[in-house]
LOFI-301683 format. One line per field, with one value per residue: residue number from 0; residue in three letters; x, y, z of N, C-alpha, C in turn. Coordinates in steps of 0.02 Angstrom, whole numbers. Each point is the difference from the previous one (the first is absolute). Layout:
<nodes>
nr = (NUM	...)
rest = (ALA	...)
npx = (X	...)
npy = (Y	...)
npz = (Z	...)
capx = (X	...)
capy = (Y	...)
capz = (Z	...)
cpx = (X	...)
cpy = (Y	...)
cpz = (Z	...)
</nodes>
This chain:
<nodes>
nr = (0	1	2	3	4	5	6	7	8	9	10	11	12	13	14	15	16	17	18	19	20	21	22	23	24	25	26	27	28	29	30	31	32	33	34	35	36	37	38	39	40	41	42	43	44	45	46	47	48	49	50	51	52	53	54	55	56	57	58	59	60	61	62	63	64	65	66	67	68	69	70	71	72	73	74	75	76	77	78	79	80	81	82	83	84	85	86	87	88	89	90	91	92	93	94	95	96	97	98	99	100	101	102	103	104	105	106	107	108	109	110	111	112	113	114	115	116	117	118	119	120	121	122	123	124	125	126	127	128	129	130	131	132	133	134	135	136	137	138	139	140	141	142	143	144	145	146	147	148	149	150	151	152	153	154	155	156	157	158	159	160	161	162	163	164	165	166	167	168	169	170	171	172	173	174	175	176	177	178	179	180	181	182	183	184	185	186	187	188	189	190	191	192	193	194	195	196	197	198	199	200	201	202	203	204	205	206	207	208	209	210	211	212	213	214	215	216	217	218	219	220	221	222	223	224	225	226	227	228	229	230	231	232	233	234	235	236	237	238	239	240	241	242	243	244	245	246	247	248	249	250	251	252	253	254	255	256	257	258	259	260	261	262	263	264	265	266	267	268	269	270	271	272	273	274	275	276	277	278	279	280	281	282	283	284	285	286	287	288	289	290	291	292	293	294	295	296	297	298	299	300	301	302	303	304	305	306	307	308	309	310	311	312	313	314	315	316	317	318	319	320	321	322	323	324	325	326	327	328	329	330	331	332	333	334	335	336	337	338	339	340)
rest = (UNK	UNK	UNK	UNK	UNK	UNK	UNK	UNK	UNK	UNK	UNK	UNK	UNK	UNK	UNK	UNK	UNK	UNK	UNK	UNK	UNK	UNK	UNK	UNK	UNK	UNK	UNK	UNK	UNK	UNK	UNK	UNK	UNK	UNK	UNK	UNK	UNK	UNK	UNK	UNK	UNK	UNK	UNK	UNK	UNK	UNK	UNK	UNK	UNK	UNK	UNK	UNK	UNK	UNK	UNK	UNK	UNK	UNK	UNK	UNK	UNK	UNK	UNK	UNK	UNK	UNK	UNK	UNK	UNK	UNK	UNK	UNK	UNK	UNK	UNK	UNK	UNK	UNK	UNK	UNK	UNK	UNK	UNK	UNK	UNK	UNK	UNK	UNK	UNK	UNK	UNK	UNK	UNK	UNK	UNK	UNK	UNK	UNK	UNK	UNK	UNK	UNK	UNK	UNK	UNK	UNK	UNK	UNK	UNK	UNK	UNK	UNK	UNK	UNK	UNK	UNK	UNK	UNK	UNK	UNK	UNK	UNK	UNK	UNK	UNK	UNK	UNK	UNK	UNK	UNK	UNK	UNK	UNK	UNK	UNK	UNK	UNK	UNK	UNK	UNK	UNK	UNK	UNK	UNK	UNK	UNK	UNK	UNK	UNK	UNK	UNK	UNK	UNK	UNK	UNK	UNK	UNK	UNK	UNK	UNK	UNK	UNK	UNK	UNK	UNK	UNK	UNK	UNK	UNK	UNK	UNK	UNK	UNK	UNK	UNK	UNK	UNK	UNK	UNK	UNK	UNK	UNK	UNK	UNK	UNK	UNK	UNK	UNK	UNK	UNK	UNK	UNK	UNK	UNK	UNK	UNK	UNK	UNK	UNK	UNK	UNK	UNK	UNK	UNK	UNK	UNK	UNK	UNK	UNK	UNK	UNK	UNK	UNK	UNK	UNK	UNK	UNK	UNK	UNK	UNK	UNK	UNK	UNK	UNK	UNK	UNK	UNK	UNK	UNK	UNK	UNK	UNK	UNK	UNK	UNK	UNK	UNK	UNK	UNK	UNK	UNK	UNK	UNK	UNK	UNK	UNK	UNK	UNK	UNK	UNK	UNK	UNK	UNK	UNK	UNK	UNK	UNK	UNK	UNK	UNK	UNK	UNK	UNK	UNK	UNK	UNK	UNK	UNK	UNK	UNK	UNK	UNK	UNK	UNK	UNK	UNK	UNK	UNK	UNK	UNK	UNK	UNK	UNK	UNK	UNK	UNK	UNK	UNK	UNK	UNK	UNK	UNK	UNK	UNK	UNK	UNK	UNK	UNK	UNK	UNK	UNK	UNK	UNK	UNK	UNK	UNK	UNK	UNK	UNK	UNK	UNK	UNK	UNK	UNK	UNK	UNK	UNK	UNK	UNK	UNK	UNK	UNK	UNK	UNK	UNK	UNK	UNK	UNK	UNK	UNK	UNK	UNK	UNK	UNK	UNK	UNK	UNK	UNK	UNK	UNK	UNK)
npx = (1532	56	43	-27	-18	39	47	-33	0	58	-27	76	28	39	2	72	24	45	-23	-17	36	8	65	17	-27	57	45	-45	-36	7	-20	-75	-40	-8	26	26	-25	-15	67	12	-15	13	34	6	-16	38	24	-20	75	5	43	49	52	65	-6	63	-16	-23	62	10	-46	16	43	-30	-2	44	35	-21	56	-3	30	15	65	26	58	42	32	-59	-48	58	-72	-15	46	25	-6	31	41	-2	6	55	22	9	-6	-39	32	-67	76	-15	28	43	9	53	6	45	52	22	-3	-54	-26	46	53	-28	22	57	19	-18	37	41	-41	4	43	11	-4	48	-68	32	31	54	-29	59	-4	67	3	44	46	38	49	-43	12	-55	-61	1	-17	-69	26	-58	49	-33	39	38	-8	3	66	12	13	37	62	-15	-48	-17	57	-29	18	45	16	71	-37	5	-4	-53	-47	-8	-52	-12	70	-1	-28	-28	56	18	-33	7	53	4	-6	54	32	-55	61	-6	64	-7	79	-41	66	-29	-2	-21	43	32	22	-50	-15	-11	-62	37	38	43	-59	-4	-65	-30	-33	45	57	21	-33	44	24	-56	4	63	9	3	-53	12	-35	-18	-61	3	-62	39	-47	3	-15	-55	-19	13	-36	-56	-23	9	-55	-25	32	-12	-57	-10	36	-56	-38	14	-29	-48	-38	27	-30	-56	-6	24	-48	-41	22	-17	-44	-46	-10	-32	4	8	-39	-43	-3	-3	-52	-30	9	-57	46	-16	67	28	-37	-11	69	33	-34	2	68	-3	-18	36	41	8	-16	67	23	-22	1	50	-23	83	-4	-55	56	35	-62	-27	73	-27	-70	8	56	-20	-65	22	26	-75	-27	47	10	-66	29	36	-55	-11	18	-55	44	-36	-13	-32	14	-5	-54	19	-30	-33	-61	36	53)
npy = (11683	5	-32	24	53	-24	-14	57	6	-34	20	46	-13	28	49	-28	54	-14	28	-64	21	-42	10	-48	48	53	0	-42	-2	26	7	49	-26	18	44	-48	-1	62	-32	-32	33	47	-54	-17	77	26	-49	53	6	-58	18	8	-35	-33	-32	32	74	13	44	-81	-53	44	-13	-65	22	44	-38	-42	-14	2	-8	-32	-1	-79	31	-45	61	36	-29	10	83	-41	17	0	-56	-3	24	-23	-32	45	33	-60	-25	-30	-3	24	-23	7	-64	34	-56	10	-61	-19	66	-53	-41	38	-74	-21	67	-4	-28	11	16	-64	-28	37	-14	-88	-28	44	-61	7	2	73	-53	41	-15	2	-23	16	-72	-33	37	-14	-73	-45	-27	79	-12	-20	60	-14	-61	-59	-62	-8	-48	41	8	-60	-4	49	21	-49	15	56	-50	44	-8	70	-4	52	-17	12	3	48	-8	-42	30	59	-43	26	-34	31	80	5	-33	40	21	-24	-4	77	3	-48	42	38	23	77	57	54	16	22	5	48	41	48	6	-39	9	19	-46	-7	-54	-73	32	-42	-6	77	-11	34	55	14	3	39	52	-2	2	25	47	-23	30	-61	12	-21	-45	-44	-11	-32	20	-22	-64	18	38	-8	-35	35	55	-39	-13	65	41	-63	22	79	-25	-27	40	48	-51	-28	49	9	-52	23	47	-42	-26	59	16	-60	3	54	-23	-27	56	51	-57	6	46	-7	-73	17	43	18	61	5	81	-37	70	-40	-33	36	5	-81	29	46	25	-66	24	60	-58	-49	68	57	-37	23	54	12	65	3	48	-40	-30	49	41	-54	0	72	1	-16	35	50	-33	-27	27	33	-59	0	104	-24	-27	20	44	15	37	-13	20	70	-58	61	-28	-55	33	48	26	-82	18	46	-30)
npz = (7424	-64	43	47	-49	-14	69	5	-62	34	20	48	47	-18	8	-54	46	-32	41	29	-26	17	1	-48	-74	44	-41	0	-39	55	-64	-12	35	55	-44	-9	30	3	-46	27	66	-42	-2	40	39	-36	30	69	32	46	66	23	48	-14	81	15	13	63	-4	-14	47	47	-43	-34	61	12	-55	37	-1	-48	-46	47	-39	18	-5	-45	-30	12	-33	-19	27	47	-1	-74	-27	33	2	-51	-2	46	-68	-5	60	-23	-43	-51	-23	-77	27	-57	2	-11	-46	57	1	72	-27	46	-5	88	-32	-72	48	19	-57	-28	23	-33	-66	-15	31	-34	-36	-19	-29	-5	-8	-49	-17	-7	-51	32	26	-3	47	-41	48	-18	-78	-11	-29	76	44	31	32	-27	-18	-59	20	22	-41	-46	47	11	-77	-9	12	-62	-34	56	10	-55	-39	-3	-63	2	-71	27	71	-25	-68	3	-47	-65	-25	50	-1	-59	2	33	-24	-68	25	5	-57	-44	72	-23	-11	44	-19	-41	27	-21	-8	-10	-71	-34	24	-14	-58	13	8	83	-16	-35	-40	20	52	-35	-10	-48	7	-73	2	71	-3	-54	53	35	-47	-13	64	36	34	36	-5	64	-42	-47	43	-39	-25	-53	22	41	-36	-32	23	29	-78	-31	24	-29	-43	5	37	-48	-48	26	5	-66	-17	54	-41	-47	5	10	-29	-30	52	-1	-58	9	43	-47	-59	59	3	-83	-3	30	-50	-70	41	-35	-32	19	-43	-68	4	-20	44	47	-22	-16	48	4	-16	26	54	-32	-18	43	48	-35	-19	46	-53	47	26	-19	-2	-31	-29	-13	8	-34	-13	-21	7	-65	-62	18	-37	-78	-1	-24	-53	-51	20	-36	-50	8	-4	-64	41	-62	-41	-40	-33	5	50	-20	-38	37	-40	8	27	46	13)
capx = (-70	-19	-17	-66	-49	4	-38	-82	-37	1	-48	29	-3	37	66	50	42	53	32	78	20	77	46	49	73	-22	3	-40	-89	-36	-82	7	17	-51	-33	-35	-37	-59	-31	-24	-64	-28	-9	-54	-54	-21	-9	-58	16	54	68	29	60	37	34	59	-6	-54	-20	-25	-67	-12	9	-54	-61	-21	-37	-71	20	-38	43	78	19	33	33	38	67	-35	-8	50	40	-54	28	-37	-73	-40	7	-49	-71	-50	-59	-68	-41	-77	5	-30	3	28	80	46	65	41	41	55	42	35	-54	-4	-60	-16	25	-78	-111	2	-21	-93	-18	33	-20	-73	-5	3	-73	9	-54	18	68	-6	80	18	70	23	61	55	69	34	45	-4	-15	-50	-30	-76	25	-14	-28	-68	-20	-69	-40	-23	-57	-46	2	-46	-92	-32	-15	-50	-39	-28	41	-17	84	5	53	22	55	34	94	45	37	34	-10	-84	-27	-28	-89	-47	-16	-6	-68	-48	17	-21	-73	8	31	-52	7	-40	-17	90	4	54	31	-29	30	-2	69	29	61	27	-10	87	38	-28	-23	5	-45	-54	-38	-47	-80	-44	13	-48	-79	12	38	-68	-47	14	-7	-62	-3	-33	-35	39	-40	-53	-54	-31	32	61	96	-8	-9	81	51	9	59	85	35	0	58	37	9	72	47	30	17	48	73	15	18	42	56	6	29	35	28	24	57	48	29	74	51	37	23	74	55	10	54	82	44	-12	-74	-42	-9	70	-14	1	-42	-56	12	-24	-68	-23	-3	-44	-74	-14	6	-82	-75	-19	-20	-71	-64	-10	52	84	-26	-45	2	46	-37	-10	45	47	-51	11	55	-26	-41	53	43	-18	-26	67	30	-57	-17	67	-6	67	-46	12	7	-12	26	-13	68	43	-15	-1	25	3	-33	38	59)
capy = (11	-36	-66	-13	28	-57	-55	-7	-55	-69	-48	-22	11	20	47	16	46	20	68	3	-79	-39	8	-44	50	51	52	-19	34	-22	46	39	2	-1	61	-17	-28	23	17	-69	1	19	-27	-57	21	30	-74	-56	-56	7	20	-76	1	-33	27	-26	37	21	49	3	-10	58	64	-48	30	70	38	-32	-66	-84	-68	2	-58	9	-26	-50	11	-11	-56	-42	7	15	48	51	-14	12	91	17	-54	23	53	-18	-18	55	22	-44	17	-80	-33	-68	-18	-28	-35	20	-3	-59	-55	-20	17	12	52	13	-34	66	92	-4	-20	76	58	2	11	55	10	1	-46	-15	-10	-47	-56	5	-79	31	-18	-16	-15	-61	14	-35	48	-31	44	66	41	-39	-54	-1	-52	-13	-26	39	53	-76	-35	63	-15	-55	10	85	14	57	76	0	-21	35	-19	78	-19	40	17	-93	-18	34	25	-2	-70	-56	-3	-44	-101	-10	35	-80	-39	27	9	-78	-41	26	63	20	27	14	44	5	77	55	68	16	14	-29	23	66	-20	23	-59	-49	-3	-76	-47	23	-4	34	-36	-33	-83	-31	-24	-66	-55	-28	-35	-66	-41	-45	-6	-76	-18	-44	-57	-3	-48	-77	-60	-36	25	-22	-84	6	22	-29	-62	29	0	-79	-35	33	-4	-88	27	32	-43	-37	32	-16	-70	20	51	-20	-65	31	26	-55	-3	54	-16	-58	30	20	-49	-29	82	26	-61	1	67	30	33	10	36	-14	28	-38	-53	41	23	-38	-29	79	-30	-38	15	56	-28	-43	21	18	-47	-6	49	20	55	-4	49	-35	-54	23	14	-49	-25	43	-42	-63	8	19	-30	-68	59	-14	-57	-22	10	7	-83	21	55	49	65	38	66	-11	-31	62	45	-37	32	52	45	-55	41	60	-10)
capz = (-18	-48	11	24	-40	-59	48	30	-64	-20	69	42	83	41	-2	63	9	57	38	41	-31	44	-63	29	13	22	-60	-40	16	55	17	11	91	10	-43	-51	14	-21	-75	11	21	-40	-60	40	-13	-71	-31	30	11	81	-17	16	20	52	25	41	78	58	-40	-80	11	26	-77	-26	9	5	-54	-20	-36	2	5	27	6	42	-50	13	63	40	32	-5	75	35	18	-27	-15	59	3	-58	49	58	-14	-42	52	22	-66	-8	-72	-31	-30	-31	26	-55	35	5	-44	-3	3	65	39	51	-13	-11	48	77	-26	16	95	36	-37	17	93	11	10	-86	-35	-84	-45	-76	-15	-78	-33	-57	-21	52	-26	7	-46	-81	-36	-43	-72	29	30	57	-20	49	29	0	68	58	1	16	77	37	2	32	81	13	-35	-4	-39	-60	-28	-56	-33	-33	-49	-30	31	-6	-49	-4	-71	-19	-15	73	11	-19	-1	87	13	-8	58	71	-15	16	60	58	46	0	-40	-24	-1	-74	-4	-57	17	-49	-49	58	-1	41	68	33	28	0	-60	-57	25	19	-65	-20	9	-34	12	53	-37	-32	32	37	-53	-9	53	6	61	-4	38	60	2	-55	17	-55	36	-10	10	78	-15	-43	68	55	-20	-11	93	25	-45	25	81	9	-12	42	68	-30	24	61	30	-17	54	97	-10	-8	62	49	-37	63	62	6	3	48	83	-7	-4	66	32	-44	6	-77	4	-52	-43	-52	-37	-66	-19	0	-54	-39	8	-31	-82	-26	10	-29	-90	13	-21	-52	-36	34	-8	44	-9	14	50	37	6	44	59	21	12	62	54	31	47	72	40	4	42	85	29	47	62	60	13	32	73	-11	-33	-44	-22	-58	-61	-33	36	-35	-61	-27	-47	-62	-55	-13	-70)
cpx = (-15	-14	-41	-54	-2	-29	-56	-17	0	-28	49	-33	19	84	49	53	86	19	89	40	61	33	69	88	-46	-29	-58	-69	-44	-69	16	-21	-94	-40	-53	-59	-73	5	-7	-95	-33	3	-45	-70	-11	-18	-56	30	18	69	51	65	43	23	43	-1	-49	-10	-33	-62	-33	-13	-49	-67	-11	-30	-53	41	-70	33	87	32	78	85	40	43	-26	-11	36	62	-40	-21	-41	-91	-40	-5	-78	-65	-5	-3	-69	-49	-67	-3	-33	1	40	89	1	68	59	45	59	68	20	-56	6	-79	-49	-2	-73	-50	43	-24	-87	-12	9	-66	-94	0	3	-107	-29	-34	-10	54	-1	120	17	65	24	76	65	67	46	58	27	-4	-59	-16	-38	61	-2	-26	-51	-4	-75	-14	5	-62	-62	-24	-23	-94	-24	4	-43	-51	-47	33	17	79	-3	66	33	54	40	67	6	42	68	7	-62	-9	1	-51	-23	11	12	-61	-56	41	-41	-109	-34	-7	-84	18	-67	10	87	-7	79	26	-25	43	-24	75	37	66	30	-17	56	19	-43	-47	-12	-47	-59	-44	-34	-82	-45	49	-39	-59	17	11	-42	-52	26	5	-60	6	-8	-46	35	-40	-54	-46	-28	35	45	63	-5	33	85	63	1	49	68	27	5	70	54	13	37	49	49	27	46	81	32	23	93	58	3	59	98	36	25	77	34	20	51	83	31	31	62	38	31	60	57	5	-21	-63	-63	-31	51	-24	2	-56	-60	-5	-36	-80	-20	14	-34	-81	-30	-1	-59	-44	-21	-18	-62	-30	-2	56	30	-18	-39	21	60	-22	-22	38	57	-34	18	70	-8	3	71	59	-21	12	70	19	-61	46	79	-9	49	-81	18	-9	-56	18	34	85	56	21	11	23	7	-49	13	38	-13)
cpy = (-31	-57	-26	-8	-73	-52	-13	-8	-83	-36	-31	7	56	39	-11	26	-6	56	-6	-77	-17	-10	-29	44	64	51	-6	28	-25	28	66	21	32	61	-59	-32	12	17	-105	-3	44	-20	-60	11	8	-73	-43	-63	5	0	-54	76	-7	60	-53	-11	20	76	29	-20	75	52	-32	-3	55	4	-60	-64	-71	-65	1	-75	17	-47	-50	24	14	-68	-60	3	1	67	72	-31	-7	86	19	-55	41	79	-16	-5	47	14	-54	15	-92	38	-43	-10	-42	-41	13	-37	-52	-75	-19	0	39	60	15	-25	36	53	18	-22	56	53	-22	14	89	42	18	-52	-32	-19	-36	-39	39	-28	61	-18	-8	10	-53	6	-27	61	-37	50	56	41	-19	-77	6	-45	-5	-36	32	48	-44	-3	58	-18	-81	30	59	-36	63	64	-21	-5	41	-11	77	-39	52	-8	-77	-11	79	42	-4	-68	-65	8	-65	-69	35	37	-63	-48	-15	-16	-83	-34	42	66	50	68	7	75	47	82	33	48	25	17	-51	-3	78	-27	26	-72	-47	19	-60	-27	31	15	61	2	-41	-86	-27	-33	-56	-60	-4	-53	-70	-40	-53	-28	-68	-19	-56	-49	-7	-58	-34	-45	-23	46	-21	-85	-2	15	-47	-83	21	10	-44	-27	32	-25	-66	26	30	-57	-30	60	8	-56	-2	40	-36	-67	48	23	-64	-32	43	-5	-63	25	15	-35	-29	89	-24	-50	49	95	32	27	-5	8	-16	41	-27	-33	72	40	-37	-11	71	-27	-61	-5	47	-5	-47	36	17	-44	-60	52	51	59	-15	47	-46	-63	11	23	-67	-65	26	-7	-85	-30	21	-34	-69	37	-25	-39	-38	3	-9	-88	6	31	65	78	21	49	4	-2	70	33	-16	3	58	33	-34	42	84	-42	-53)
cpz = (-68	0	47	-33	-47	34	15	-39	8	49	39	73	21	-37	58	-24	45	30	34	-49	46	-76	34	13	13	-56	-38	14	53	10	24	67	-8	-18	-57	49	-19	-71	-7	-1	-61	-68	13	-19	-92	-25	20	44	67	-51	42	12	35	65	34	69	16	-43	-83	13	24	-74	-17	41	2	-78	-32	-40	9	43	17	-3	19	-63	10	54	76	48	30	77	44	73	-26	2	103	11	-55	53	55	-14	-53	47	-9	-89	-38	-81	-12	8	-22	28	-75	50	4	-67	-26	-1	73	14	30	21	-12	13	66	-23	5	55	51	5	52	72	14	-28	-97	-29	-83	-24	-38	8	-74	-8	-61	-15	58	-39	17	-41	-69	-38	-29	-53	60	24	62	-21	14	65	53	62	55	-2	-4	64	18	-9	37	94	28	-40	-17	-36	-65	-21	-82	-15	-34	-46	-39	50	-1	-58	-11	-69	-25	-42	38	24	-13	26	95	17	-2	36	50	-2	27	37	32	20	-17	-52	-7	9	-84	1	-55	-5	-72	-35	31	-11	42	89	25	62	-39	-75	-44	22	-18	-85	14	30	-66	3	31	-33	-42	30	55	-56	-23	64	9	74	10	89	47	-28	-51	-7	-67	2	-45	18	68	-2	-32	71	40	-14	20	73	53	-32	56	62	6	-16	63	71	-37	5	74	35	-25	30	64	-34	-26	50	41	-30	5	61	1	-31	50	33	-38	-31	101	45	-27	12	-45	13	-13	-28	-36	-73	-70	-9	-19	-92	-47	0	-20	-80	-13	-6	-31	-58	-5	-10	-40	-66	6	21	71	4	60	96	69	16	66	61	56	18	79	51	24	45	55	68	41	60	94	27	24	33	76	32	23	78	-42	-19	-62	-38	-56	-68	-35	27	-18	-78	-1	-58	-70	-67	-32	-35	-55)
</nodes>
């Protein structure tokens, strides 16, 4: 309630509440179950606000209406089974409340356009998407990566579903709010969802991610939204030079990879006279360290330059064993475990 009471001052949306938390170890704070439910809804009310909460199961949507829940969303570990997210789609049927859906755990797509495909064929009108990050096995500075383009590729293939960014379980701390929130503000998304607590050192999960209601308030106030399109001509007349530079660029790099790949096939036909694979783990080596030292020294992060090389290797992979008749494997199976160690 204290912290409601603070909220309805800052001109948010919306209150959200965990009742049932999925907890990776048993021992740990799994919410308090569904007694809390109606001190949720009444802080809602003292705030003037809808209320929001995840359910898992057919039986957690059933507790969320009996006590007037607003808003139901649906969680990473969740979604990530379709199994569970159809069981939740065919007691939603006839239920004419907003979901959110979080993308699943692992950077999978398709995993999250079935969970909204699950949700809309069951007759579900309102859904919101939420990007709260992927696990992986690199090490990084987030808790959950973002890798920003899947959640990109969703909105280009849903244009209609609103996309809420949760920078509190991406970055995992309160000094990652801020630069993944204006990330998130950057790329168009539609709102953020940020962990509150008035003490937060006494939290009983996920204390390191979570700010205050007056941070909060600090850290809305330096946020800057930005706009898709700024109707004067000179940034109109400036863009359209720069995205003309870009569009030769981009065919100049293709004309490239196609001409890369045809120097591949001709690779294949003398691996395939002399017996030799090919996949040559040495050569693949020298071209990671060299390309990764190249980019970087051309202004380009080590990470990205590596992303776009493992594509291309890829791709070179196929094309040999396509030009052999040999089925091939992915470049990725052959790698295993190169970024864990």
């Amino acid at each position: 309630m204290e912290v409601a009471l603070q909220l309805g001052k800052l001109g948010i949306s919306a209150l959200r509440g965990g009742i049932w938390k999925p907890r990776t170890r048993p021992g740990s704070f799994q919410g308090i179950g569904e007694v809390g439910l109606p001190w949720l809804k009444a802080a809602g009310r003292a705030a003037k606000l809808p209320v929001a909460c995840e359910v898992a199961q057919p039986a957690h949507v059933d507790a969320c209406l009996a006590h007037g829940i607003d808003v139901l969303w649906i969680g990473a570990r969740t979604t990530v089974n379709p199994f569970s997210v159809q069981a939740l789609a065919d007691r939603l049927r006839g239920v004419d409340l907003p979901v959110m859906v979080k993308n699943p755990v692992n950077p999978d797509l398709e995993l999250w356009l079935g969970a909204i495909e699950r949700l809309r064929r069951a007759g579900v009108t309102k859904i919101v998407a939420i990007h709260r990050g992927f696990s992986t096995a690199r090490e990084t500075i987030y808790r959950n990566e973002p890798i920003w383009r899947i959640p990109l590729e969703l909105r280009r293939r849903m244009p209609e579903i609103p996309l809420i960014c949760d920078p509190s379980h991406m970055g995992g701390s309160k000094e990652l709010l801020k630069p993944i929130s204006q990330e998130a503000l950057d790329l168009l998304y539609d709102g953020l969802i940020i962990e509150t607590h008035p003490h937060p050192n006494q939290a009983q999960s996920d204390r390191d991610q979570q700010i205050t209601p007056s941070q909060l308030r600090n850290l809305l106030a330096c946020l800057k939204p930005k706009k898709e399109l700024a109707a004067v001509q000179d940034y109109l007349r400036h863009m359209a030079e720069l995205r003309k530079e870009v569009d030769g660029l981009d065919h100049q790099l293709l004309d490239s990879l196609s001409r890369r790949m045809e120097i591949v096939r001709q690779m294949s036909h003398y691996k395939e006279k002399y017996g030799t694979s090919s996949f040559q783990p040495h050569r693949w080596s020298e071209i990671v360290k060299d390309r990764t030292r190249y980019g970087v020294a051309h202004n380009l992060e080590q990470d990205f330059v590596l992303d776009v090389f493992e594509l291309i290797h890829e791709e070179a992979i196929r094309q040999q064993e396509q030009e052999t008749d040999v089925i091939p494997l992915k470049t990725a199976d052959r790698k295993r475990g190169r970024r864990a160690g």
